[in-house]
N, C-alpha and C positions, 0 to 999 in steps of 0.2 A: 504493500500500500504506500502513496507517495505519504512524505512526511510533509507536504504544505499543511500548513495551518487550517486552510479552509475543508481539507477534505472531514468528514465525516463515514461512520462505521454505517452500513447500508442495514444489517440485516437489525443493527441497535435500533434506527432510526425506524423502520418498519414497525420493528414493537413498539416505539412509542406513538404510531400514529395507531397503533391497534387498543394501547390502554386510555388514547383520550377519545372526546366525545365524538369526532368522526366515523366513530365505529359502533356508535350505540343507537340503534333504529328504533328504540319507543318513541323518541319524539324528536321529530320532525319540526325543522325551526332553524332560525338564526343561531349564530355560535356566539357562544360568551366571549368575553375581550382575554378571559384567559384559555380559555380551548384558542381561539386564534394565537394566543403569544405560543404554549406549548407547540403550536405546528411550527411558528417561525423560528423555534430555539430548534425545533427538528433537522427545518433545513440550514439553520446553522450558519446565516448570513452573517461576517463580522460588520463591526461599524463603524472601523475607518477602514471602509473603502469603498468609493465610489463607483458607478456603474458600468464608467468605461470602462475601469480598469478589471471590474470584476468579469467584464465582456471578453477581454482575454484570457481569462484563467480557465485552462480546458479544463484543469484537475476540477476545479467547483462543475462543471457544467458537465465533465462525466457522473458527477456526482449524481447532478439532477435528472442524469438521462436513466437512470438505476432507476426511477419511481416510474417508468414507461414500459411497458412489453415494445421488446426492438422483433423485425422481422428479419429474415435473414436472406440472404441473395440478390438484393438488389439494393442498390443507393435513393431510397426513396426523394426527390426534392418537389412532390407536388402532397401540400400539406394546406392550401388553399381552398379544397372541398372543403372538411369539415376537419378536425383535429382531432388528433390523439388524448384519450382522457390517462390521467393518471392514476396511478393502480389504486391510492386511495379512496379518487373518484369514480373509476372502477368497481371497485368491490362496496360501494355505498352504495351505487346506480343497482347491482345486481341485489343486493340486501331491501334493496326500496321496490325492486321489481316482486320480489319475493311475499314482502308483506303486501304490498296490494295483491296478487294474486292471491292471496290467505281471506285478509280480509274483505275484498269487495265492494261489494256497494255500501255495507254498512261503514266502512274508512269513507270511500268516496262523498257518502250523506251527510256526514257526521262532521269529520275534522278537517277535509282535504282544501277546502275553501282557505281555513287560516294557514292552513301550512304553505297554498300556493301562496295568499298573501306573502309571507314572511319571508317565501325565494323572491318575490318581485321586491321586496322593499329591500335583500340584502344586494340587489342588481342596483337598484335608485343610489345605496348606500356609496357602492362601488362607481358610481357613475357623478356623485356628485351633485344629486338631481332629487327632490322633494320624494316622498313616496306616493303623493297624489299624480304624480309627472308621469307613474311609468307602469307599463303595463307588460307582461309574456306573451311574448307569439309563440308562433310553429318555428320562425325566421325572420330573416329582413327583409325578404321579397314578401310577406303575406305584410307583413308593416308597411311600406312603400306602396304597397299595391293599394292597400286599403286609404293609406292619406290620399294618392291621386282621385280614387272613385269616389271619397265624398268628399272632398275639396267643393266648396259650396259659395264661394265669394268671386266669382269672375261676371265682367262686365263686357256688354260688346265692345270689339276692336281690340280685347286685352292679349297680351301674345305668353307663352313660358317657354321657359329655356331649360336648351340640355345640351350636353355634350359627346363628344364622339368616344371618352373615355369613360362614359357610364358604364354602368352593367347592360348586356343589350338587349332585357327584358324589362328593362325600366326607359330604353331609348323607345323603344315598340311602345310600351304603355302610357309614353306623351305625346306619343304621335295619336292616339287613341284617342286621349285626353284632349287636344285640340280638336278633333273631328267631333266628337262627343259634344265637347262645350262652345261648339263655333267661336272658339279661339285661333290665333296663328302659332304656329311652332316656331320655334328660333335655334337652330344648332350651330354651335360654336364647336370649331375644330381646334386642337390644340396641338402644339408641335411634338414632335416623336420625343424628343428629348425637350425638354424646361425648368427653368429656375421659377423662385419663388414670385421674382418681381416681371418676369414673362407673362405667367399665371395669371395673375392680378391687375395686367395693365388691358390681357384678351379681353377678360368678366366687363374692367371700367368700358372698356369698348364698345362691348356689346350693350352696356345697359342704355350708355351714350345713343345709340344707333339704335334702341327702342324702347321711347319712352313711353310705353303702353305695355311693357311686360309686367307680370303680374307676382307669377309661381315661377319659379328655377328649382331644379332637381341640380342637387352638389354634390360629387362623391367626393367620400372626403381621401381615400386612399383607392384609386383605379385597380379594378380587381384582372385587368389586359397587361400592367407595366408595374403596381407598387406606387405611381405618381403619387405626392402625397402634396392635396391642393391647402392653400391658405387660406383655410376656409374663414377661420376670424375676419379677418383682413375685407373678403369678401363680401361676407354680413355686412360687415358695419358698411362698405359702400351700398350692399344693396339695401339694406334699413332705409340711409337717406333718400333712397329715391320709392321708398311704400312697396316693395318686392317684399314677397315672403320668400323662405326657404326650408328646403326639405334636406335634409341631409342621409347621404347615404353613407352608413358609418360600419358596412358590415362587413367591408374585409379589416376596418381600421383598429376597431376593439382588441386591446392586448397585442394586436401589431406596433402601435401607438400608445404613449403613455399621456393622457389628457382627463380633463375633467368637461362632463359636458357643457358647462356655462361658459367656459372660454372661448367654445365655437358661437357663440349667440346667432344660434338659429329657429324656428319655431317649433319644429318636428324633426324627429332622427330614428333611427333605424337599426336595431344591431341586432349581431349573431350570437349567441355565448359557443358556440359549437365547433367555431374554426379557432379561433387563436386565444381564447376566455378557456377553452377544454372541456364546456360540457358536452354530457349523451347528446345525439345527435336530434335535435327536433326543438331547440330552445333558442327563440332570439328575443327580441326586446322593441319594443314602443317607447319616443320619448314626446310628448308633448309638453311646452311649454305652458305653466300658468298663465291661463288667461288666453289662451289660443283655441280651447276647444269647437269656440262657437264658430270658425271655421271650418270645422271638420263636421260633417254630420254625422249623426250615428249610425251605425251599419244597419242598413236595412233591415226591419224588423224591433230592432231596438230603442228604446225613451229615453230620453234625457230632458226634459222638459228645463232645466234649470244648466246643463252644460257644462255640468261641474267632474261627470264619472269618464276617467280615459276609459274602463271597462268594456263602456257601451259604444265605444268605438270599435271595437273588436267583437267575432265572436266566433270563438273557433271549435266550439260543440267539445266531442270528448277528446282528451289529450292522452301523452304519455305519461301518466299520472310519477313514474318513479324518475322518471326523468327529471320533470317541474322540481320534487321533494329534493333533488340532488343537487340543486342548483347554492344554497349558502354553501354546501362543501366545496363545492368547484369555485366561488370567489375567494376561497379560506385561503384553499390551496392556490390558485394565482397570486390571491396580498402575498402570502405568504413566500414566494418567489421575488414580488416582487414587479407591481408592472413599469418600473422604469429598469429594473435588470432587464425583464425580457426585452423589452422596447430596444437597451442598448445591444441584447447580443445577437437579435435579429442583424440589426443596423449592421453590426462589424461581418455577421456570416454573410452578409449581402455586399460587403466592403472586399469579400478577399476575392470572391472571384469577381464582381464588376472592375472590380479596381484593373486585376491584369487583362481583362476581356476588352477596355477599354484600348490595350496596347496594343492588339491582334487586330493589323489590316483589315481581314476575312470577318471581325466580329463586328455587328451597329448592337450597342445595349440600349436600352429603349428605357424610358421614366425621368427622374429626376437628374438634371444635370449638375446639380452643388447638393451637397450631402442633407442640406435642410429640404429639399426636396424629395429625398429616396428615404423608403424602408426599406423594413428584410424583406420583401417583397421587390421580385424584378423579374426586367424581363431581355431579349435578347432574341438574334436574325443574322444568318447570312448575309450578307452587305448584298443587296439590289435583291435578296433571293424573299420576297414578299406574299406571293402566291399562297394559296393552300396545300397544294401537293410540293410547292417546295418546302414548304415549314414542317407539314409532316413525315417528309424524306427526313429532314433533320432531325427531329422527334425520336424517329424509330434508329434511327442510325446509331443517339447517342444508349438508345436501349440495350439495343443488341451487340453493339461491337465495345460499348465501356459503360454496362450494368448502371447507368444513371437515368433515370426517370424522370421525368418532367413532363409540361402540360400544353397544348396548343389553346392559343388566345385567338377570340376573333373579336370584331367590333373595329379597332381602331383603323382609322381612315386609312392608315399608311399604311395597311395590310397586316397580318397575318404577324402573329410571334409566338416566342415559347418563353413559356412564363418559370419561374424556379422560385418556390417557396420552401425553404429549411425551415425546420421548430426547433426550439430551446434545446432537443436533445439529439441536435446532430451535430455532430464535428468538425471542425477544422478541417481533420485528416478527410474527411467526407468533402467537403466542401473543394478539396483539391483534388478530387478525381474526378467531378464541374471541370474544372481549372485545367485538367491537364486534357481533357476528353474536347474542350474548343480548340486550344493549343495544336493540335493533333488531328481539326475537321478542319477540310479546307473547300473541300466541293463534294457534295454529296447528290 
């Protein structure tokens, strides 16, 4: 075992996450401030040291990768779907899967209301954001979907905006949204590569050139490249000109270390499922106080007084062990740490952009100054844009050097392959990326 200070005993650590209250399924609920300290003395973060530096310490981050089941045979770097949970979150999810199956409907009738409460308010908690602000989805597409279709305040001649690096099921459902509300669409294309102050002069431009737009749809972190927009920056210019916004926030969550009131936008959207770590079927609602009366209630539903995000929503029966699993999986993120993860995405996205940048044959695509990128990126053959050229590339880097990755579509400039690492991959991983571009030159 190394002698770094930071490392920690795996199988010690395991039993203490087994004697605190993470392991104890009568009830279902938020975690006391000392069940959360016991997990952070788990993982065993020291405290003089900051996050960069802690981004290069592999011995910590092997550490962290011990609470993951690893697969074997291949270099997985598309972790962009949904995420890996962690074995504590793991074996909670199946322990919650268990009791409801035991109990049934009488848990469901009975208790299941407060306890989903208690997961949405330890999400509001983790976000920064009132408990009345925030509500559980299925995802961030059923949240998004749902702000667009009842969006209730448009005027003739009014236009909304979107961009070429949205999600391209949210590009489709404002184009809908304009046809539906005899509104104009307005998309703004954004450059393959951008900085911060590029981003933010396109937005002023665009508001400049239509002073009738209303709604804009904002991703905050592009789920095609990792772009990650300035979204603050943009509010405040669109506030002054009476724009609302929607924010798409569901690659960004736990990609991203923020608090939601920094972005000041009206509505937001997240996932806990990809880079948060819960079971697969949990995202998040955020409305602002005081914004509801814009939104109308999902068909079917009352809100006479426009005070319940609830009746915004309504998503019938859910993944009930799922929902309950939800305080363990923010426990165990604090408990990491979302400005560690935030930084060792950033650095695993730093080692191989950094030399891919140097490679003729490579265009990396997203952020071009590091305030612009996360661990999130992407990357293309130089001129090679196509579909069947990017998935030549795809399968090439499969088959002849065991590294997996994702084809992207949507962005104007064509066609890319995206690479998304998690907190428990490697350096060493991260350079067999690195040497597998080094080594493709025409495929």
């Amino acid at each position: 075992m190394s002698s770094n200070p930071i490392n920690f005993n795996r199988r010690k650590t395991l039993k203490a996450f087994a004697a605190s209250a993470l392991y104890s399924i009568a009830s279902p609920g938020l975690l006391s401030a000392k069940e959360q300290s016991s997990l952070a003395n788990s993982i065993n973060i020291p405290k003089d040291i900051n996050p960069l530096d802690l981004a290069q310490n592999e011995d910590f981050w092997e550490n962290i990768a011990h609470f993951y089941d690893k697969a074997d045979g291949i270099v997985n770097l598309e972790h962009g779907f949904w995420g890996k949970m962690s074995r504590p979150v793991k074996d909670k999810y199946l322990e919650y899967t268990e009791k409801v199956n035991t109990e049934l409907s009488y848990y469901a009738r009975k208790n299941y209301a407060k306890d989903s409460q208690n997961s949405a308010h330890s999400v509001a908690a983790a976000l920064g954001a009132k408990n009345t602000e925030v509500a559980l989805t299925r995802n961030a597409t059923e949240a998004v979907h749902n702000l667009l279709r009842q969006y209730n305040d448009f005027s003739k001649g009014q236009t909304v905006l979107y961009t070429d690096i949205d999600y391209p099921s949210f590009k489709d459902a404002m184009i809908w949204l304009a046809k539906s509300q005899n509104v104009e669409p307005v998309k703004v294309v954004l450059p393959p590569q951008a900085n911060q102050t590029q981003i933010l002069d396109l937005y002023i431009q665009a508001f400049d050139n239509n002073p009738n737009l209303k709604l804009m749809l904002l991703t905050h972190v592009s789920n095609q490249h990792g772009l990650l927009l300035p979204v603050a920056k943009i509010s405040e210019e669109a506030k002054k000109r009476g724009i609302d916004v929607i924010c798409d926030c569901a690659q960004s969550w736990g990609l991203v270390n923020f608090n939601i009131e920094e972005l000041n936008v009206d509505w937001a959207a997240f996932n806990l499922h990809k880079w948060i770590g819960s079971p697969v079927g949990i995202g998040a609602l955020y409305m602002k106080e005081g914004s509801l009366k814009k939104i109308s209630p999902y068909p079917g539903e009352l809100d006479p007084s426009d005070t319940d995000i609830n009746k915004r929503l309504h998503t019938a029966t859910v993944n009930f062990a799922a929902v309950l699993t939800v305080p363990t999986v923010m426990a165990f993120h604090q408990a990491i740490g979302p400005k560690n993860k935030a930084a060792r995405l950033h650095y695993l996205h730093s080692l191989w952009a950094e030399e891919a940048r140097k490679m003729r044959h490579i265009e990396v695509l997203g952020g071009s100054d590091p305030a612009s990128c996360t661990g999130m990126g992407a990357f293309r053959l130089k001129g090679k844009t196509s579909l069947n050229e990017v998935s030549a590339l795809q399968k090439h880097l499969e088959t002849e050097f065991g590294v997996f990755t994702v084809i992207r579509k949507g962005l104007d400039s064509g066609y890319c392959i995206r690479v998304t690492p998690q907190v428990f991959i490697s350096a060493s991983e991260i350079a067999q990326l690195t040497h597998a571009l080094k080594h493709t030159k025409i495929v």
